[in-house]
The first five atom37 places (N, CA, C, CB, O) and aatype in JSON, in Angstrom:
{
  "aatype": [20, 20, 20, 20, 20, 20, 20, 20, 20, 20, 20, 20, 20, 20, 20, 20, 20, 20, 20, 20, 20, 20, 20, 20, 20, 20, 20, 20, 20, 20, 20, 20, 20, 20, 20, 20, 20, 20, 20, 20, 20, 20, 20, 20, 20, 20, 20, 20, 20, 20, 20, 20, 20, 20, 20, 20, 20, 20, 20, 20, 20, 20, 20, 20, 20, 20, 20, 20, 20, 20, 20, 20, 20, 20, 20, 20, 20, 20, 20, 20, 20, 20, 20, 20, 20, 20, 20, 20, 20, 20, 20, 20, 20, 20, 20, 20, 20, 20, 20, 20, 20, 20, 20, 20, 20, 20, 20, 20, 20, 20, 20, 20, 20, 20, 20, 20, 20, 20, 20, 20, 20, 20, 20, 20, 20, 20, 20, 20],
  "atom_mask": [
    [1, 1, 1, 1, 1],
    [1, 1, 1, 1, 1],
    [1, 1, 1, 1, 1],
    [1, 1, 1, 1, 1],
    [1, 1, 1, 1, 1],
    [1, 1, 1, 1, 1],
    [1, 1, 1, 1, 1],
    [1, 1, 1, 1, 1],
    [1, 1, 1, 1, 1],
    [1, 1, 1, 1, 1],
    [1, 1, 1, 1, 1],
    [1, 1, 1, 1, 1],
    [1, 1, 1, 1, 1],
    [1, 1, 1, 1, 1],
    [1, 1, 1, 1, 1],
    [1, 1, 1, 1, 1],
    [1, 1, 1, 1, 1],
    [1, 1, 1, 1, 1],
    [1, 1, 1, 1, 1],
    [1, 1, 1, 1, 1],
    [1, 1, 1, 1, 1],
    [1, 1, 1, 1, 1],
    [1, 1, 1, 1, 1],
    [1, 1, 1, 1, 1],
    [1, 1, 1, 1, 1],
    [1, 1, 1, 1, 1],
    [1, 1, 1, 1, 1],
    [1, 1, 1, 1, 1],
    [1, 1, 1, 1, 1],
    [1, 1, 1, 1, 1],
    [1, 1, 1, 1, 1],
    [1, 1, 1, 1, 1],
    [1, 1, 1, 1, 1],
    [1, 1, 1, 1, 1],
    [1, 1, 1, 1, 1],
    [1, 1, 1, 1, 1],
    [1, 1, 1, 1, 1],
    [1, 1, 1, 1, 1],
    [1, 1, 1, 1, 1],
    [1, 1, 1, 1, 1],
    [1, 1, 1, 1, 1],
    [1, 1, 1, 1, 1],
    [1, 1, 1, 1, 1],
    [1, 1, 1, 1, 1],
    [1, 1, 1, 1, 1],
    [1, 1, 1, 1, 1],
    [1, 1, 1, 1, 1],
    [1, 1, 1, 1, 1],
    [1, 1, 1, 1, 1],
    [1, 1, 1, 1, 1],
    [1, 1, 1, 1, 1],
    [1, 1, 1, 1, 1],
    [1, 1, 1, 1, 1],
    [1, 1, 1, 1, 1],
    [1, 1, 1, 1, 1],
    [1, 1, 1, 1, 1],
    [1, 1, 1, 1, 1],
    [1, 1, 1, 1, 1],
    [1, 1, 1, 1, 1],
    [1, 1, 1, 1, 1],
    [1, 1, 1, 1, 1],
    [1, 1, 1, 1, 1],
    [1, 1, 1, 1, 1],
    [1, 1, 1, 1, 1],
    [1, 1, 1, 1, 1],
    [1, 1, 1, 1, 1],
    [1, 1, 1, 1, 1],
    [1, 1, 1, 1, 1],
    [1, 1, 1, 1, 1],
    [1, 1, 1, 1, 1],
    [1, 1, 1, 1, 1],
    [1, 1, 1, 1, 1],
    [1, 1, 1, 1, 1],
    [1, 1, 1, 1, 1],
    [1, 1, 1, 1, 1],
    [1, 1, 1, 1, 1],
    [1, 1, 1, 1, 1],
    [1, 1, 1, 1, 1],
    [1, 1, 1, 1, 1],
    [1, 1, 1, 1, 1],
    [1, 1, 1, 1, 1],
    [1, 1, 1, 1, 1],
    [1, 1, 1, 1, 1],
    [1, 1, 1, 1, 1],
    [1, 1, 1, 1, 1],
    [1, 1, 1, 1, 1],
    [1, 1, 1, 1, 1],
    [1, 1, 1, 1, 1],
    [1, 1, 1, 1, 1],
    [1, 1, 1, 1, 1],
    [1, 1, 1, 1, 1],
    [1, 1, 1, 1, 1],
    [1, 1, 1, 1, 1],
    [1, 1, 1, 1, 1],
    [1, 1, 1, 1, 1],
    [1, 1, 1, 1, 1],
    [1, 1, 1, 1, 1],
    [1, 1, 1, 1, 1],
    [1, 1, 1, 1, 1],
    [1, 1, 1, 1, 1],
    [1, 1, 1, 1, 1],
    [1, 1, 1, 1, 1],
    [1, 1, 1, 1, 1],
    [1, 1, 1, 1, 1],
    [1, 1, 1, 1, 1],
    [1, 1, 1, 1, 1],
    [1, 1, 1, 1, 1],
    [1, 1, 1, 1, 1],
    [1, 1, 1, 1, 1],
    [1, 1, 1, 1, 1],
    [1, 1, 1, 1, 1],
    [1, 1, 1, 1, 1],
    [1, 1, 1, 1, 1],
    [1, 1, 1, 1, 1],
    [1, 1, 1, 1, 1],
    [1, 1, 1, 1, 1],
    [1, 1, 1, 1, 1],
    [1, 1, 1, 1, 1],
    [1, 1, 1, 1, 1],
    [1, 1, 1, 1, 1],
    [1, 1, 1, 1, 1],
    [1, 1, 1, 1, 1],
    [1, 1, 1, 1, 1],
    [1, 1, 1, 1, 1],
    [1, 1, 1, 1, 1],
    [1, 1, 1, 1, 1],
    [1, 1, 1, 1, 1],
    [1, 1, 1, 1, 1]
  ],
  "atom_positions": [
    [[16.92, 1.43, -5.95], [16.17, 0.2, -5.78], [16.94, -0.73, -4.85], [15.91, -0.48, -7.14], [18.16, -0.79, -4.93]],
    [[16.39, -1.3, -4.16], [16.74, -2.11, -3.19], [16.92, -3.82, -3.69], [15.65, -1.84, -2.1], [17.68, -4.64, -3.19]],
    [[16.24, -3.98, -4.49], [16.05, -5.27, -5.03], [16.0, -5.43, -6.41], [14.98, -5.79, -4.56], [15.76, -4.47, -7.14]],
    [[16.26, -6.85, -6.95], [16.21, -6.92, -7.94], [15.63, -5.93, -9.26], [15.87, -7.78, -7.75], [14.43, -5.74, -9.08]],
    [[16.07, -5.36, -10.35], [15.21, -5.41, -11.09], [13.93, -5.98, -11.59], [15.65, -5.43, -11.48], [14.11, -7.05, -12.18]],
    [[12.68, -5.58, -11.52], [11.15, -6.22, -12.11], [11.12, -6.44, -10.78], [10.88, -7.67, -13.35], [9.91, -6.27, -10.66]],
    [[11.65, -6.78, -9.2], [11.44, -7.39, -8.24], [9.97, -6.05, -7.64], [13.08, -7.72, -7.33], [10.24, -4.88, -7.34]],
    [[8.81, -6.54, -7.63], [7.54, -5.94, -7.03], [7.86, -4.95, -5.98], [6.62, -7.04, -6.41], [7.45, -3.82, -6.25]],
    [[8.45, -5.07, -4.92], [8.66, -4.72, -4.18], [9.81, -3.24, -4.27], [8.82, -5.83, -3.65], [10.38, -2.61, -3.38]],
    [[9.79, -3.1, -5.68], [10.75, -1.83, -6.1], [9.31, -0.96, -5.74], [11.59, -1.73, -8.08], [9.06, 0.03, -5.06]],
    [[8.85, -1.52, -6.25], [7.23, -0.31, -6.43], [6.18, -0.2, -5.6], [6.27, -0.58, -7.63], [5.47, 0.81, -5.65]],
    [[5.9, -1.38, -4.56], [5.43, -1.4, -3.79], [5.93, -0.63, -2.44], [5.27, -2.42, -3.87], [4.99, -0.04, -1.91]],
    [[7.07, -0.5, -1.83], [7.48, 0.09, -0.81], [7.39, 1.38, -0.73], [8.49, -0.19, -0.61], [6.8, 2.03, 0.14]],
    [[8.25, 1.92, -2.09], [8.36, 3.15, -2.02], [6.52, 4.04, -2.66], [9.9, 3.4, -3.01], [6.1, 5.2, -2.55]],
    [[5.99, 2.93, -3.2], [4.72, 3.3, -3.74], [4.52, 4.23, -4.81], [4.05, 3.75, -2.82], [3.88, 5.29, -4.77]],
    [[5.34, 3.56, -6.13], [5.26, 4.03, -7.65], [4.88, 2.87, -8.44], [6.66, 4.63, -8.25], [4.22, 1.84, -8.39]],
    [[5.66, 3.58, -9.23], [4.47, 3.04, -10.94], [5.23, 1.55, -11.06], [4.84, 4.38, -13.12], [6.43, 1.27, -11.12]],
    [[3.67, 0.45, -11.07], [4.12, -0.45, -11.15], [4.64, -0.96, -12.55], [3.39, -1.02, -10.57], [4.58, -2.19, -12.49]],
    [[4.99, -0.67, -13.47], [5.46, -0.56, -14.87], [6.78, -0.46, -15.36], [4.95, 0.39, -15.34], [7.37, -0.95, -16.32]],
    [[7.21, 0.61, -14.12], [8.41, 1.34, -14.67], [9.18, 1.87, -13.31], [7.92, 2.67, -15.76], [10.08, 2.69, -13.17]],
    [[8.44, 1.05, -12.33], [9.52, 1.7, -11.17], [9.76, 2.96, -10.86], [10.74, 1.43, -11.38], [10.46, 3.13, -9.86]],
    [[9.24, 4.24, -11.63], [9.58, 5.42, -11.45], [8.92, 6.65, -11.28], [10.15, 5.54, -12.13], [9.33, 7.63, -10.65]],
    [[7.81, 6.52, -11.95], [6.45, 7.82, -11.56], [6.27, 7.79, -10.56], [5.02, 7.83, -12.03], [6.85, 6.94, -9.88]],
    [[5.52, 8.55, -10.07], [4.54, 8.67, -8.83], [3.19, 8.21, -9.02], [4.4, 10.06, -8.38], [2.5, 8.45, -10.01]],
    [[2.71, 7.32, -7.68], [1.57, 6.38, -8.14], [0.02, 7.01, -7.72], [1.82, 4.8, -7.36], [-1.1, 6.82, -8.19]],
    [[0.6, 8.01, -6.41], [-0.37, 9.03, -6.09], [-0.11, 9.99, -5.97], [-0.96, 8.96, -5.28], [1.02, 10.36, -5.67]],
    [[-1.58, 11.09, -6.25], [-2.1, 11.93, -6.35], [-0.44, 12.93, -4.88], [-4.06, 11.51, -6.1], [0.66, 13.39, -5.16]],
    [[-0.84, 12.88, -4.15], [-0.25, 13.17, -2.58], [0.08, 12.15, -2.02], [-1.11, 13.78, -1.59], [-0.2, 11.02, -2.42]],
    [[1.02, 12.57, -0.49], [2.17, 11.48, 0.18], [0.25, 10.7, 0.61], [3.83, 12.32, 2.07], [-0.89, 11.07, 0.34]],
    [[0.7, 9.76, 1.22], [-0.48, 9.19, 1.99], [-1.1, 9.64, 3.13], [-0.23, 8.12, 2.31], [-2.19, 9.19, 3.46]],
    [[-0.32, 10.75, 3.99], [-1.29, 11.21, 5.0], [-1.14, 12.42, 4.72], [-1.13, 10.89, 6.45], [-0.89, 13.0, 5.78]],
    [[-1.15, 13.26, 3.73], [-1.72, 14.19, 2.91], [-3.54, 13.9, 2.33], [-0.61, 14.2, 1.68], [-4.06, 13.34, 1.36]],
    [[-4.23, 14.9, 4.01], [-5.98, 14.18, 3.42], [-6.58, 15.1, 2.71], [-7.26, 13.8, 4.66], [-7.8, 15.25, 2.68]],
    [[-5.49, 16.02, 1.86], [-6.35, 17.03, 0.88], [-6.81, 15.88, -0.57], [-5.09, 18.69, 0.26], [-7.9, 15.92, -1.15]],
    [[-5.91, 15.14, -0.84], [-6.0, 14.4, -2.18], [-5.63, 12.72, -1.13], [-4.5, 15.13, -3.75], [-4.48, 12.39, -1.41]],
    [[-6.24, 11.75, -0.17], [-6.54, 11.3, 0.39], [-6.09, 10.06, -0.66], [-7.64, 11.75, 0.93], [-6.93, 9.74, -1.5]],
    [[-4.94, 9.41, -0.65], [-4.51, 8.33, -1.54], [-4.93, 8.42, -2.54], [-4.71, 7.2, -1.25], [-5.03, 7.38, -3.19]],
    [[-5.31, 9.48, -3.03], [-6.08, 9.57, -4.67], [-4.82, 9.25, -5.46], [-6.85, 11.34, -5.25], [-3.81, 9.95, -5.44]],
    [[-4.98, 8.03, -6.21], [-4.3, 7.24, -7.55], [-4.51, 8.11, -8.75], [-5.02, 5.69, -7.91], [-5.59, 8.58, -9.12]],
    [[-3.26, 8.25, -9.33], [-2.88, 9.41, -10.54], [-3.6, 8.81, -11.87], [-0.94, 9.58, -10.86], [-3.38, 7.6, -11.84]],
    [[-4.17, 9.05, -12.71], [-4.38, 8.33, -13.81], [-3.72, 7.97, -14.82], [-5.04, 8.67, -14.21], [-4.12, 7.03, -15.51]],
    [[-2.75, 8.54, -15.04], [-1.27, 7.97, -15.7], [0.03, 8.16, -15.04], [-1.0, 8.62, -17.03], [0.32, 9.03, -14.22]],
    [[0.81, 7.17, -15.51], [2.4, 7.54, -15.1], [2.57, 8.57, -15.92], [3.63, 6.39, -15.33], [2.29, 8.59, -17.12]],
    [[3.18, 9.73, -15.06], [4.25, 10.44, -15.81], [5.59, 10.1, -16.42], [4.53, 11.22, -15.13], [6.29, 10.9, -17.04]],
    [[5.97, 8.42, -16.12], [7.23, 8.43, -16.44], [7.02, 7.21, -17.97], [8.29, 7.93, -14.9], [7.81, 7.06, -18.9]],
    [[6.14, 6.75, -17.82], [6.31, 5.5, -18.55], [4.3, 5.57, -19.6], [6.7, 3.8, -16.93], [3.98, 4.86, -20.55]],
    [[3.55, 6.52, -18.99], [2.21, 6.65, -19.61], [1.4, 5.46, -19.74], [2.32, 7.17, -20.87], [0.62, 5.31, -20.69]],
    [[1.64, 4.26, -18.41], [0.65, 3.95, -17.97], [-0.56, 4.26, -17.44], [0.92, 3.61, -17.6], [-0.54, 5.04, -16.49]],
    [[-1.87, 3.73, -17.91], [-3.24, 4.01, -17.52], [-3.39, 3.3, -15.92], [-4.36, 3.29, -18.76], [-3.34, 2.08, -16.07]],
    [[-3.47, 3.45, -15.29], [-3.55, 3.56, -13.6], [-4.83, 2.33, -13.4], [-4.12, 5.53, -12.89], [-4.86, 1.47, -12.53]],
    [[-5.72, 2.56, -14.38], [-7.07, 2.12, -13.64], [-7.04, 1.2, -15.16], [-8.63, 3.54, -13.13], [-6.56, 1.49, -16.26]],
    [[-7.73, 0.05, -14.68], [-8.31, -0.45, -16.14], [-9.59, -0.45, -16.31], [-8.0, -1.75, -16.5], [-10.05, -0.57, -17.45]],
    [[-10.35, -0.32, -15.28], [-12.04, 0.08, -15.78], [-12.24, 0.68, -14.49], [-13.37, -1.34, -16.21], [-11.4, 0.6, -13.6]],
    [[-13.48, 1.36, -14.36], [-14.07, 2.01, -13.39], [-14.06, 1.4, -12.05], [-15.26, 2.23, -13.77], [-14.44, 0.23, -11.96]],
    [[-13.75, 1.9, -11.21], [-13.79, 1.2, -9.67], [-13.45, 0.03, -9.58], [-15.01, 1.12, -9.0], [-13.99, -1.0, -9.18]],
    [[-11.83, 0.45, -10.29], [-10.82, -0.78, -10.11], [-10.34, -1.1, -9.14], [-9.84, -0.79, -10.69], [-10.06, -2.24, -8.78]],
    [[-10.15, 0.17, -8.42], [-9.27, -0.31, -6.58], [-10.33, -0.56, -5.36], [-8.13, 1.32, -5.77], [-9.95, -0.65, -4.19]],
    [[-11.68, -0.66, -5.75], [-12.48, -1.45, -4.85], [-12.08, -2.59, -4.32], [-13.5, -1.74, -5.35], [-12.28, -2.86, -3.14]],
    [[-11.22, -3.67, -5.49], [-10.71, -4.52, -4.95], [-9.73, -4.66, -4.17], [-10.6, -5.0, -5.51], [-9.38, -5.69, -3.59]],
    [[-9.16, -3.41, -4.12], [-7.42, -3.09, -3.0], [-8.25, -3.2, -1.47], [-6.34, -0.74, -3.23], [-7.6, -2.99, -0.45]],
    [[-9.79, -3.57, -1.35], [-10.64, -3.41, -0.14], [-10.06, -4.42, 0.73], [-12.22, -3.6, -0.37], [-9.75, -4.31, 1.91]],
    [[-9.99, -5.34, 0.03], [-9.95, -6.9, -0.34], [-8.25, -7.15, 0.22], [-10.3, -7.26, -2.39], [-8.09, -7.97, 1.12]],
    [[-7.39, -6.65, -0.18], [-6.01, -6.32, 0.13], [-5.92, -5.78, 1.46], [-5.43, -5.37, -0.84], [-5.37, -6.4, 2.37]],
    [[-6.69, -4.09, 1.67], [-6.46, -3.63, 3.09], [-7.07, -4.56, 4.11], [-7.05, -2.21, 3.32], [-6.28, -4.68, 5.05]],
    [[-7.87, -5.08, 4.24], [-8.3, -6.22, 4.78], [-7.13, -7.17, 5.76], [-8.82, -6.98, 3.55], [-6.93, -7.38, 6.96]],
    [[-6.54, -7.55, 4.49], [-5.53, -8.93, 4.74], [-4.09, -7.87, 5.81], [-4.72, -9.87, 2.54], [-3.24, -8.28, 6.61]],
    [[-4.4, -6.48, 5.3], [-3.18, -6.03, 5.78], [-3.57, -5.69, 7.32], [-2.56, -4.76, 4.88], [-2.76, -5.97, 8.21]],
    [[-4.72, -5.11, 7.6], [-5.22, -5.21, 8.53], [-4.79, -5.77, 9.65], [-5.98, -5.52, 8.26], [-4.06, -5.36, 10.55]],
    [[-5.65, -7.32, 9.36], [-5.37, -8.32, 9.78], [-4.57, -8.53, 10.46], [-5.29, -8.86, 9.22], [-4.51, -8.71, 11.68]],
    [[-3.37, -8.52, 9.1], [-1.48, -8.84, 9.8], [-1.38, -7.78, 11.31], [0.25, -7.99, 8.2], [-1.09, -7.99, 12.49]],
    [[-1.8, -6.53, 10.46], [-1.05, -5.88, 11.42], [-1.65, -6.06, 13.21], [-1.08, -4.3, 10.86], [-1.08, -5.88, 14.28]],
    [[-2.81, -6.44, 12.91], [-3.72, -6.48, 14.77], [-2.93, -7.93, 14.85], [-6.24, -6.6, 15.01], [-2.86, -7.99, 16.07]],
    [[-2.45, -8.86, 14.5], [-2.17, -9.76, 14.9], [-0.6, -9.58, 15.06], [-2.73, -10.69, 14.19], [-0.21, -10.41, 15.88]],
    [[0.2, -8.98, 14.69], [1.53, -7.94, 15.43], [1.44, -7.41, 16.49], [1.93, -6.77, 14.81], [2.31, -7.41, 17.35]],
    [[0.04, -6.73, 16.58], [-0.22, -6.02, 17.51], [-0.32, -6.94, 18.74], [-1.32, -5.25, 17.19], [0.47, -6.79, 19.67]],
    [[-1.05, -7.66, 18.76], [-1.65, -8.86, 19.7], [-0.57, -9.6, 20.17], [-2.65, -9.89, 18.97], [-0.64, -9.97, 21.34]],
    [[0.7, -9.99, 19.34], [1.78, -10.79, 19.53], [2.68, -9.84, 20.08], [2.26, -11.52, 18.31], [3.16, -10.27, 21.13]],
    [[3.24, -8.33, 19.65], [4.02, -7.69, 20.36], [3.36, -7.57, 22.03], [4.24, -6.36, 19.56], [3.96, -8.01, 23.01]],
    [[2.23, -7.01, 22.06], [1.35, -6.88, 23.52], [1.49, -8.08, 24.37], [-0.31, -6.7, 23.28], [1.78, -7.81, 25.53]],
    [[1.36, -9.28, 24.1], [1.59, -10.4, 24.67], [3.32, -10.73, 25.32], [1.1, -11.33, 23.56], [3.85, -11.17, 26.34]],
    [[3.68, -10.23, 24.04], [5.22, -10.28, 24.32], [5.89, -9.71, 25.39], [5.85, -9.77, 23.37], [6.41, -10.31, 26.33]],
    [[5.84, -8.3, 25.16], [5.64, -7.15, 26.12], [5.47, -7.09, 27.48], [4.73, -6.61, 25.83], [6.31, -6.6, 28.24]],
    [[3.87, -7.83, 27.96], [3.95, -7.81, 28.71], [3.46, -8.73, 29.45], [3.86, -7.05, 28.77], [2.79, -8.46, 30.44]],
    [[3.78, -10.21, 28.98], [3.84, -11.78, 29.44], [2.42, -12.2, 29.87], [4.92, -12.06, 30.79], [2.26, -13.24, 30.51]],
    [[1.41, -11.4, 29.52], [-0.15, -11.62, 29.85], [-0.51, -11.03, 28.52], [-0.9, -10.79, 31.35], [0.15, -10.5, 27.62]],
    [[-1.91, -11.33, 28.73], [-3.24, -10.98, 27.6], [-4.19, -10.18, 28.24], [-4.13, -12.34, 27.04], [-4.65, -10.66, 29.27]],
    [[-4.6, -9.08, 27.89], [-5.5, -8.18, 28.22], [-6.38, -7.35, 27.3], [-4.91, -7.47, 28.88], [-5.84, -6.36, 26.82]],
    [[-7.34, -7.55, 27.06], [-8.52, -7.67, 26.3], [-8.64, -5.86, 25.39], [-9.98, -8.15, 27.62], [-8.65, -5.39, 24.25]],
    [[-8.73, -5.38, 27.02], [-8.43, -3.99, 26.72], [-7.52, -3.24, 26.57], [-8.78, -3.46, 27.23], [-7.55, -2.2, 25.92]],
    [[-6.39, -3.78, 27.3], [-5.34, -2.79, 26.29], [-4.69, -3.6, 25.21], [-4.0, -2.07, 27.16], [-3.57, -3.17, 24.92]],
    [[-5.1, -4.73, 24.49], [-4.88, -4.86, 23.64], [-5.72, -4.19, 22.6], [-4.73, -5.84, 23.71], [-5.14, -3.8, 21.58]],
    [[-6.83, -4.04, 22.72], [-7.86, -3.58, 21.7], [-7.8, -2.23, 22.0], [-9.35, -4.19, 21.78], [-8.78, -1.74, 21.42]],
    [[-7.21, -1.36, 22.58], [-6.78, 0.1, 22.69], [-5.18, 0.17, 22.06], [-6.84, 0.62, 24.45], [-4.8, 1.23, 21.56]],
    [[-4.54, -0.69, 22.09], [-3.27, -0.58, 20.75], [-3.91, -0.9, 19.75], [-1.89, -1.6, 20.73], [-4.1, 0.05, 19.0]],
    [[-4.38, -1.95, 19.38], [-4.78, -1.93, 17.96], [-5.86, -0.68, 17.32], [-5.46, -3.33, 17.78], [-5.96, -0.57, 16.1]],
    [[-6.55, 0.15, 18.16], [-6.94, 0.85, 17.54], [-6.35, 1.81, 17.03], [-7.62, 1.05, 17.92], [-6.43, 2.26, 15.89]],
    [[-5.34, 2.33, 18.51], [-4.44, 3.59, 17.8], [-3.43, 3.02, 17.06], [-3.69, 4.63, 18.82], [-2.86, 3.89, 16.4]],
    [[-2.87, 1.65, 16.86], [-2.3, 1.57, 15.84], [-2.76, 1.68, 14.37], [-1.85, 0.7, 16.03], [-2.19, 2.14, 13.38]],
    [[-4.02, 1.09, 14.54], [-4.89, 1.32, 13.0], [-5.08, 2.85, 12.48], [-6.59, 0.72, 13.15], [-5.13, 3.51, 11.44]],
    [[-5.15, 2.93, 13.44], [-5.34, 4.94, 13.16], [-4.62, 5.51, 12.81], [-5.53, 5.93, 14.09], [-4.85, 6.47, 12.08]],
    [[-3.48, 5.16, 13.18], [-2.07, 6.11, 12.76], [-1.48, 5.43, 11.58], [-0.76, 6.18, 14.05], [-0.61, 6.14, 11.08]],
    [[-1.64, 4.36, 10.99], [-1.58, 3.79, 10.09], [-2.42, 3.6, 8.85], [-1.4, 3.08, 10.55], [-2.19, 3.1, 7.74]],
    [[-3.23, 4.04, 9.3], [-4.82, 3.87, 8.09], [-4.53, 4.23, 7.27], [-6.22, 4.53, 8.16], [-4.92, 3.39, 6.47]],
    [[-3.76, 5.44, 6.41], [-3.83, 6.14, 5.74], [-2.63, 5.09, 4.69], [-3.68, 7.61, 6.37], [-2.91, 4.49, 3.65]],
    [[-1.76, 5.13, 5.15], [-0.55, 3.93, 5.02], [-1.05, 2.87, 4.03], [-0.21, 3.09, 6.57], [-1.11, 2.81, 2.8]],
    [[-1.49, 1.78, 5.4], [-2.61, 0.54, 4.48], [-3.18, 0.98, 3.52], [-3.86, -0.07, 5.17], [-2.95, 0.41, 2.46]],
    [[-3.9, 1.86, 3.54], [-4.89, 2.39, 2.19], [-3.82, 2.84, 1.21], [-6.07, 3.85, 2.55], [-4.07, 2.43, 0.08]],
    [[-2.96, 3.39, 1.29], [-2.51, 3.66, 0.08], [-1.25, 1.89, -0.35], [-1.62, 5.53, 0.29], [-0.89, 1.42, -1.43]],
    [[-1.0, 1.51, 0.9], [-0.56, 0.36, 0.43], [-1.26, -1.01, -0.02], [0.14, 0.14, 1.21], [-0.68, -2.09, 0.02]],
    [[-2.1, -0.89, -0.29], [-3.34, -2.18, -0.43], [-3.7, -1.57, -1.99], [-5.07, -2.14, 1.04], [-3.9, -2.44, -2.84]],
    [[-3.8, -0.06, -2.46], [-3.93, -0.15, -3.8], [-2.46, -0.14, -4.74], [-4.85, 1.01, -4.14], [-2.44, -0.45, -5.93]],
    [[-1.61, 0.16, -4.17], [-0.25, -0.68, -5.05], [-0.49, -2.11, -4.88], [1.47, -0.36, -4.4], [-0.38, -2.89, -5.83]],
    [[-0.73, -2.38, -4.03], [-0.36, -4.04, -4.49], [-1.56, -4.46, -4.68], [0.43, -5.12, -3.4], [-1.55, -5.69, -4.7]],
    [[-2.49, -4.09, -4.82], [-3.53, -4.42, -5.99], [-3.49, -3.9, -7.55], [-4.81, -3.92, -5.51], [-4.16, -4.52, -8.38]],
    [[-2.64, -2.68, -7.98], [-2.01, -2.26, -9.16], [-0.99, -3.15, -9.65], [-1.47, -1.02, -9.0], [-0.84, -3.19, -10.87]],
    [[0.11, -4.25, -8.57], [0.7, -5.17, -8.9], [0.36, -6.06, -9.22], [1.22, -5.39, -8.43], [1.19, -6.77, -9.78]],
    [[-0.82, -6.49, -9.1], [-1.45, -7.65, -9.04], [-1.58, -8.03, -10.81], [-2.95, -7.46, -8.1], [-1.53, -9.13, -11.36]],
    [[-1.75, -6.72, -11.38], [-2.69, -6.64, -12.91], [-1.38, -6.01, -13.25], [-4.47, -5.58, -13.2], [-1.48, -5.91, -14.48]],
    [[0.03, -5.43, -12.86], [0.41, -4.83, -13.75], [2.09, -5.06, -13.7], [-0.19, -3.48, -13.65], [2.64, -4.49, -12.76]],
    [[2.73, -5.63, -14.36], [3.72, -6.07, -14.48], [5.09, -4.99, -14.76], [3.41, -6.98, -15.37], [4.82, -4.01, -15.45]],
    [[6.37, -5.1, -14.3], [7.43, -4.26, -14.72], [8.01, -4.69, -16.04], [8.46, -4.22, -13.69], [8.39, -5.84, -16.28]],
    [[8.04, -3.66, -16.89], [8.69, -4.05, -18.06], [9.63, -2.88, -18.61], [7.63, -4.46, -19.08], [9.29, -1.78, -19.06]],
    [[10.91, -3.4, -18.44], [12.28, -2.57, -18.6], [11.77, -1.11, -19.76], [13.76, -3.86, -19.47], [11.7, 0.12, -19.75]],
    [[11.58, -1.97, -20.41], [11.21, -0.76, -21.82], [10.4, 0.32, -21.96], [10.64, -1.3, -22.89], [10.14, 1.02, -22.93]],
    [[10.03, 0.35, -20.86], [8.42, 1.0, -20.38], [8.68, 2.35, -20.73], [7.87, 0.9, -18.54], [8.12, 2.84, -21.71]],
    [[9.58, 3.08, -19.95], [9.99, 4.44, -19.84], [10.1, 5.29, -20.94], [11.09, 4.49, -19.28], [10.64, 4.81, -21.93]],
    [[9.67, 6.56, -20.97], [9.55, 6.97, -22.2], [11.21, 7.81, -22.7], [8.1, 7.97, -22.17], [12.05, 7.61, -21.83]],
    [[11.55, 8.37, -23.48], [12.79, 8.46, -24.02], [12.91, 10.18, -23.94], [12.87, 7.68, -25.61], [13.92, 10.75, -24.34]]
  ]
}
């Protein structure tokens, strides 16, 4: 762990169990598109329930969104940076292949931190 104990970001980066810091949170890595960010239904380490009702990570939509966002506006600010002008089209030809090569990423990072959102680290979690 890189950070604090309980600190979110134990579980968010590496993309495990927000509970216990230590399961695996999906199904496969994220650009593995046989099982396509598919979310595990329990921790193996701590036997957290993953989902709390049906088409819970609809709302992680809501998350990839915002991450989106950030990232075309990186995009837009490195490109500018780069190369001391603004250009319509090759800016909007990086941001696409950046979204692309990243998509898979965002998506699996927008439903951890929508699993953080509802689900707290608690030391004791882990099973014995």
């Amino acid at each position: 762990m890189i950070f604090r104990k309980g600190n979110k970001l134990n579980s968010i980066i590496p993309i495990l169990c927000p509970q216990c810091h230590k399961g695996k949170f999906l199904e496969k890595a994220p650009y593995d598109f046989s099982e396509f960010t598919k979310v595990r239904s329990y921790c193996a380490s701590c036997g957290l329930k993953y989902s709390l009702e049906p088409s819970f990570y609809f709302g992680s939509m809501f998350v990839s969104y915002a991450l989106g966002v950030a990232l075309m506006v990186g995009v837009i600010a490195v490109s500018y940076w780069a190369t001391g002008t603004f250009s319509f089209q090759n800016t909007f030809i990086a941001i696409c292949i950046v979204l692309t090569l990243m998509g898979p990423y965002i998506n699996a990072l927008s439903k951890i931190i929508w699993a953080n959102i509802f689900f707290s680290y608690r030391e004791d979690s882990i099973k014995k």
